[in-house]
C-alpha positions, 0 to 999 in steps of 0.5 A: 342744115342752118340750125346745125351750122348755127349750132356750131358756130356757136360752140366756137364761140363758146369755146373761144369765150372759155379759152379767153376766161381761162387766159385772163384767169391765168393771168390775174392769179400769175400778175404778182409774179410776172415781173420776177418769173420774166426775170427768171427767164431773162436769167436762164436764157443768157447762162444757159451755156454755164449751166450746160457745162455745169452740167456736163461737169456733173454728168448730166445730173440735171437737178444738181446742175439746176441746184449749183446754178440757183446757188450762183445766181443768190451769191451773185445777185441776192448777197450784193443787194441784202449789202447795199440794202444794209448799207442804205439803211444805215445811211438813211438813219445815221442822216435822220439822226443828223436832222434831228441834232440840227433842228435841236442844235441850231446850224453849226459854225460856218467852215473855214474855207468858207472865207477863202471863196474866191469874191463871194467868200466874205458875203456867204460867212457874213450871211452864215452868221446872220442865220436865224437859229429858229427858223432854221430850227423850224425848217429842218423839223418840217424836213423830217417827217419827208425825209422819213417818209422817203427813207420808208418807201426807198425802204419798201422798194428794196424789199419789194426788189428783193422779193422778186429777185429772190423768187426769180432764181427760186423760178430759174431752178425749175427753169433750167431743170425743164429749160429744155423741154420748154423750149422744144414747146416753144418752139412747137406753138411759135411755128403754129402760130407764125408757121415757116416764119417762127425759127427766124422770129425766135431766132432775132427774140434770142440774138436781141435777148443776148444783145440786150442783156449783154449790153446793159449788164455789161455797160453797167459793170463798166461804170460801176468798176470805174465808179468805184476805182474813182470813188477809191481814189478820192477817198470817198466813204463805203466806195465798194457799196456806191460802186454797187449801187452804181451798177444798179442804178446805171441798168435805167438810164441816166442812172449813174449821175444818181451817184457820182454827181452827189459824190462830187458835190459833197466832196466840194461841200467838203472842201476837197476842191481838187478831187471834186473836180476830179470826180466830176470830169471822171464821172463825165467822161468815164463812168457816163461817156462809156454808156454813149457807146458801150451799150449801144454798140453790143445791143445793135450787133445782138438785133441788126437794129438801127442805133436809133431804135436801140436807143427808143427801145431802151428808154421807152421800154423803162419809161413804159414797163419800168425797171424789166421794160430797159429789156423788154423794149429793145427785144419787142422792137427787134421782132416787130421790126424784122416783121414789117421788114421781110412783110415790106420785102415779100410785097415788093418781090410780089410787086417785082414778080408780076412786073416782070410777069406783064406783058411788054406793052402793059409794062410800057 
């Protein structure tokens, strides 16, 4: 009887062991790409309802709806980054080849409106004059090799961005065309896990996820259609691919000062005072103060969290898992929070119940 049960035991064992070499298995081959197939579900799940109706349009062809919705998504999402990639890229030579020329060249003359600077003016044109050429020279050629070496790794995150966009609407064709029963198995493992309390858990992961999503991309396409309106109306250069990069850049917070506030400064190197104080105030308090309340507010009604919360799983996310973690975060912090709340309400009824469940006397 003993050797039996120890034989047992030790099958279990064994079996668990293999079942835990099986997952880390899994999870060493499928860890390149667990960023852009959580990506791919991200997608999925939050155009679920076009694609149903994509599909009804189709009658209840299933691959084709899959096949117009990965279509959208690559027109939507992949064509915008290949332009803003594009637009960078020339950006980043045409400002090494200006490094280049000043390190050849020498300084230029000092602007004009340089003297015109309220008590500092003639000082700052005096000092302008006295430059010495070859030390400038010498520094803008120690510049060069950083700032290459920072335009190839802006160039290698791209492509890597890139990448895994592409893979993840690659991997949301396959996801719509067997969402549904993947979903159903979901389901069935969530419930033997979590037994009678899955459906709500799954039920807050997917209000969250809603909230989330709707709350970042929204917030970011606010900003960004309010940075390119204000970078139209200040006559700024490629405004249609700054507003892009805004919306790309505002999903991490703080990202939108990343480029409104060297708009602005440009503008007054420039000498467009006027409109440099214009883009400062419209980036202030249009394209960053709609973020104070926009995103919060829609990711609160998806979660039924506190504001604060929201705002710890946002930035805690993206400190922790980076660009995926401004999603993840929030969405962990909602299941983890619901559980600690119904466990904190079953132990007080439990308590509650066996007060009113004593006698009077050792109640009193």
């Amino acid at each position: 009887m003993a050797s039996t049960a120890i034989g047992r035991r030790v099958e279990a064992i064994a079996g668990l062991a293999a079942l835990a070499l099986l997952a880390l298995g899994c999870f060493i081959i499928l860890r390149p790409f667990l960023t852009a197939l959580i990506w791919a579900l991200i997608l999925v799940f939050v155009t679920w309802p076009l694609f149903m109706r994509i599909e009804d349009l189709v009658g209840g062809r299933t691959n084709l709806a899959a096949g117009l919705m990965t279509a959208i998504l690559a027109i939507t999402l992949i064509v915008p980054m290949l332009a803003i990639g594009t637009g960078l890229a020339e950006n980043a030579t045409r400002l090494f080849d200006q490094l280049q020329a000043l390190a050849a060249e020498g300084p230029p003359d000092p602007p004009e409106w340089l003297s015109d600077v309220p008590l500092v003016g003639p000082q700052l044109l005096e000092q302008w004059r006295e430059l010495d050429s070859a030390k400038i020279a010498e520094t803008i050629r120690g510049l060069i090799r950083p700032v290459s070496q920072w335009a190839l790794s802006i160039a290698g995150r791209i492509g890597s961005g890139l990448f895994d966009l592409t893979l993840s609407v690659l991997a949301a064709f396959f996801f719509y065309r067997d969402g549904v029963a993947a979903s159903k198995r979901m389901a069935a493992f969530a419930e033997r896990l979590a037994g009678d309390r899955a459906q709500r858990l799954m039920t807050v992961a997917e209000n969250t996820t809603k909230g989330v999503v709707y709350g970042v991309l929204g917030t970011s396409l606010a900003q960004a259609t309010l940075a390119a309106i204000g970078f139209w109306i200040a006559g700024i250069p490629n405004w249609l691919i700054l507003g892009f990069v805004t919306f790309f850049v505002s999903i991490v917070p703080p990202g939108a000062p990343l480029v409104w506030l060297p708009v602005t400064l440009w503008l007054a190197y420039t000498g467009e005072y006027g409109w440099s104080l214009f883009m400062a105030l419209w980036g202030f308090f249009g394209i960053s103060g709609i973020d104070n309340f926009l995103k919060p507010y829609f990711i609160s009604r998806g979660s039924a969290m506190p504001l604060l919360l929201v705002f710890l799983g946002v930035l805690g996310g993206a400190l922790a898992f980076g660009f995926l973690g401004v999603f993840l975060g929030p969405i962990l912090l909602a299941v983890g929070y619901t559980l600690v709340r119904e466990w904190s309400a079953i132990k007080t009824e439990a308590v509650r119940e066996d007060l009113e469940g004593a006698p009077a006397s050792d109640a009193a």
